[in-house]
C-alpha positions in Angstrom: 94.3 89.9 119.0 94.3 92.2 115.9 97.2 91.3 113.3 97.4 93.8 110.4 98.2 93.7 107.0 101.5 94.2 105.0 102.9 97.6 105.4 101.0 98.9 107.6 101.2 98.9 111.5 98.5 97.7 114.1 96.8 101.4 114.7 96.9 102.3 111.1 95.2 99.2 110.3 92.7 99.1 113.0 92.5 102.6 114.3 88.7 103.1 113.3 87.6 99.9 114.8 88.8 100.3 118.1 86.7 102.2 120.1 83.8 100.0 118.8 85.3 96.3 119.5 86.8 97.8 123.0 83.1 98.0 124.0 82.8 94.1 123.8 86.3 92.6 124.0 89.8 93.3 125.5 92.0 93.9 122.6 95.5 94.5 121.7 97.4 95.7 118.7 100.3 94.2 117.1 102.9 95.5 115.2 104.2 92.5 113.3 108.4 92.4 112.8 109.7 95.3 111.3 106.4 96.8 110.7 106.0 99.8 113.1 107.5 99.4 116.5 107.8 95.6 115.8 110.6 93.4 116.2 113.3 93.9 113.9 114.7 90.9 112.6 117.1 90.3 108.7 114.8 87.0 108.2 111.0 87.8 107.9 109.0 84.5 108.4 105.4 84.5 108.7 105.7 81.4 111.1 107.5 83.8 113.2 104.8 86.4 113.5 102.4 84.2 114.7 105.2 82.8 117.4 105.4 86.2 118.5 101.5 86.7 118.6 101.9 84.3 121.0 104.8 84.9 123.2 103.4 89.0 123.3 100.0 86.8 125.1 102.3 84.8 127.6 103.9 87.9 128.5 100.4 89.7 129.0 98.9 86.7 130.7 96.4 86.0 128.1 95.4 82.2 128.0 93.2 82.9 125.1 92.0 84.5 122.1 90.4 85.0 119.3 92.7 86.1 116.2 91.5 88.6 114.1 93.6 88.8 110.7 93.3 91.6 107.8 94.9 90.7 104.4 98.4 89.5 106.0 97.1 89.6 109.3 95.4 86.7 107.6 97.8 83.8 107.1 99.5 84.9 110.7 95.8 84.4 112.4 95.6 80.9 110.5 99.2 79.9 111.5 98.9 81.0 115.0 96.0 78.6 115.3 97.7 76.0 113.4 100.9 76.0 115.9 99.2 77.3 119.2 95.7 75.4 118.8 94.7 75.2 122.7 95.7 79.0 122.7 93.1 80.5 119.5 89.4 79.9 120.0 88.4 81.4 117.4 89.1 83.3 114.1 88.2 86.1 112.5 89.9 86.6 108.9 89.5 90.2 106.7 90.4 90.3 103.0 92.5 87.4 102.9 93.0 84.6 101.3 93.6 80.7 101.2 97.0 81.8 99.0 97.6 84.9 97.4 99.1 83.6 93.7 98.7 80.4 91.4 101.3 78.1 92.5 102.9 78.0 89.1 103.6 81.4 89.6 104.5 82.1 93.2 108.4 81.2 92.2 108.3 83.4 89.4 106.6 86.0 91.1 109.3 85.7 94.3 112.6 85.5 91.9 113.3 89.1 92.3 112.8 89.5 95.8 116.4 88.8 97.3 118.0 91.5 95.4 115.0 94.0 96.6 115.8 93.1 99.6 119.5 93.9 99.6 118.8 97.4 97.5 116.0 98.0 100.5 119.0 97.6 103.3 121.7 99.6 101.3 119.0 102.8 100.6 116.6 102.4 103.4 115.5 105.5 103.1 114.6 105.7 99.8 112.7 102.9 99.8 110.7 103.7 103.4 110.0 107.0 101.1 108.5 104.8 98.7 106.0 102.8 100.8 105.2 105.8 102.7 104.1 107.7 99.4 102.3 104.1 98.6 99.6 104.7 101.7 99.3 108.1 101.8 98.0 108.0 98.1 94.7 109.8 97.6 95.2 111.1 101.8 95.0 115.1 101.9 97.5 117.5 103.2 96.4 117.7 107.3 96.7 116.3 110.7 95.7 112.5 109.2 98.7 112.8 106.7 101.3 113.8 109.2 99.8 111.3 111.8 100.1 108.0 109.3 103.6 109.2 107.9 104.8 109.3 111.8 103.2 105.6 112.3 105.1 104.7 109.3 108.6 106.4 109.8 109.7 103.7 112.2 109.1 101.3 109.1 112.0 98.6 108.0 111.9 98.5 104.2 113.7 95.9 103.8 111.4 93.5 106.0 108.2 94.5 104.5 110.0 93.5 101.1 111.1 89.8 103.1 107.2 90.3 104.0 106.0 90.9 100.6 107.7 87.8 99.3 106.7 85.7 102.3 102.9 87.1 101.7 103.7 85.6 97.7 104.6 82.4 98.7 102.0 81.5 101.5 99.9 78.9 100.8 97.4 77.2 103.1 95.5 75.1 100.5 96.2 72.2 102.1 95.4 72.3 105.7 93.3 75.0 105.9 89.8 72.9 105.8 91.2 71.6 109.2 90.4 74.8 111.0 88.1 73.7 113.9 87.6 76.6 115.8 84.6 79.2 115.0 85.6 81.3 112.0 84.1 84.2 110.4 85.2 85.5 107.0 84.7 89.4 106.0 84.9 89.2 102.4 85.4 93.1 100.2 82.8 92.5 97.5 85.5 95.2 95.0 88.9 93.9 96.3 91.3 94.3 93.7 94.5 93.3 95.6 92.8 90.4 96.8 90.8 89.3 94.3 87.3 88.6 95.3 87.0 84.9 94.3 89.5 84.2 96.4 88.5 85.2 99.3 84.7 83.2 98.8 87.6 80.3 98.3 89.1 80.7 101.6 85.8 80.8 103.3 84.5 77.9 101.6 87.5 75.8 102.7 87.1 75.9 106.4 84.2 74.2 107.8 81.2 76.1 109.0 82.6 79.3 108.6 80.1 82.1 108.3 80.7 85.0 105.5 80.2 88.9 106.0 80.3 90.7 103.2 81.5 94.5 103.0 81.3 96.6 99.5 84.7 98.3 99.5 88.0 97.1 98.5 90.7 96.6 100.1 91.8 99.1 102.1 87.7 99.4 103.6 89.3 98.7 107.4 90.1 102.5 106.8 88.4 104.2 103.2 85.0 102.5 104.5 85.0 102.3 107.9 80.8 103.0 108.0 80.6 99.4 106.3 83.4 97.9 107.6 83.5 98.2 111.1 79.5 97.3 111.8 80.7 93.8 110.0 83.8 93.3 112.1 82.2 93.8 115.2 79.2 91.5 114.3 81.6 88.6 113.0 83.6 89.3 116.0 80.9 89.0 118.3 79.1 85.9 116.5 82.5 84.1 116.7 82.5 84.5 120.7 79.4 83.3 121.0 80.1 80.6 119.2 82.9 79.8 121.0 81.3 80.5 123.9 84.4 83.3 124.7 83.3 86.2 127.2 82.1 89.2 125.4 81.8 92.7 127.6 79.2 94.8 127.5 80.6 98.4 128.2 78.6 101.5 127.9 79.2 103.8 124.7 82.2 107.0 125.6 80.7 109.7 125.8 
């Protein structure tokens, strides 16, 4: 189960990695609420996203899985574990973290978000403009271009700002060392967004969890896809084995 990160939608996120994990595992894309062709909801909760992780399974007829979270899709992959446990056999977190801001200035840091929120619902447009430009920086004119700013048109602003402050305030310092399911963690050696250290943190708080890492920052699921992907499939497949989940073997497309 791939969960992306903030902003983004499933196939922008995981787009590169596909073709390789779909040669060892079944694998579906989310696109979390108001992300995409998610959900839309006027109350973003992370708690939610990882209900509706599992609710998309039930409705597939998936007993199990392993969660595979990238930055946001983090803290969803955690808490989807935490509420479903006999559902997630294993986990498989990417550039994420434990929490993404001190405590003593998560409140601070969140203040301003309400009235974001209501500018992002009374210009919508504006706004989706905005985060649009945001990922596209540094993309050339071309087929790529137009294809992410069509993933991205369907976009709620004003959730990925409830999303940005929910993101802030996350915090699993406290029961994440009672993860008890296989875990891998891919740390980016030059994240900026998520600092470094604190992804080493997050994978030195869960027991037994193994540690990839990938030179690139954070957005190597896409600008360093030669590094990245190699890791993810390895950490992917390592977890399986561990917990002893069926991996495929499927010949190469031609």
């Amino acid at each position: 189960m791939l969960l992306h990160g903030l902003a983004a939608t499933g196939r922008l996120n995981w787009f590169p990695s596909l073709t390789a994990l779909a040669q060892h595992f079944n694998i579906v894309v989310v696109d979390h609420r108001g992300h995409g062709r998610g959900i839309r909801t006027n109350h973003f909760r992370l708690v939610d996203c990882a209900d509706d992780v599992i609710a998309l399974a039930d409705h597939l007829g998936i007993e199990t899985m392993l969660s595979v979270g990238y930055s946001m899709g983090g803290p969803i992959a955690k808490l989807t574990w935490s509420r479903h446990p006999d559902r997630v056999r294993g986990l498989v977190l990417c550039a994420t973290a434990r929490n993404f801001l001190p405590l003593n200035t998560r409140g601070i840091a969140s203040a301003v978000f309400p009235g974001v929120v209501l500018s992002a619902r009374l210009v919508p447009d504006m706004f989706r403009e905005r985060i649009i430009e945001g990922m596209l920086d540094g993309v050339p004119p071309g087929p790529a271009r137009e294809w992410i700013y069509q993933e991205l048109s369907s976009t709620d602003p004003a959730t990925v700002m409830q999303a940005t402050r929910a993101v802030i305030r996350f915090s699993s310092h406290d029961w994440v060392s009672q993860i008890d399911v296989p875990t891998a963690v891919l740390v980016m050696t030059r994240d900026l967004v998520v600092p470094t250290k604190n992804q080493y943190a997050l994978a030195s708080s869960i027991p037994d969890a193994k540690t990839y890492e990938v030179k690139a920052d954070h957005l190597a699921c896409v600008r360093a896809t030669k590094r990245f992907v190699p890791t993810l499939v390895e950490a992917c497949r390592y977890v399986a084995d561990k917990a002893d989940f069926t991996v495929l073997e499927r010949p190469r497309p031609r």
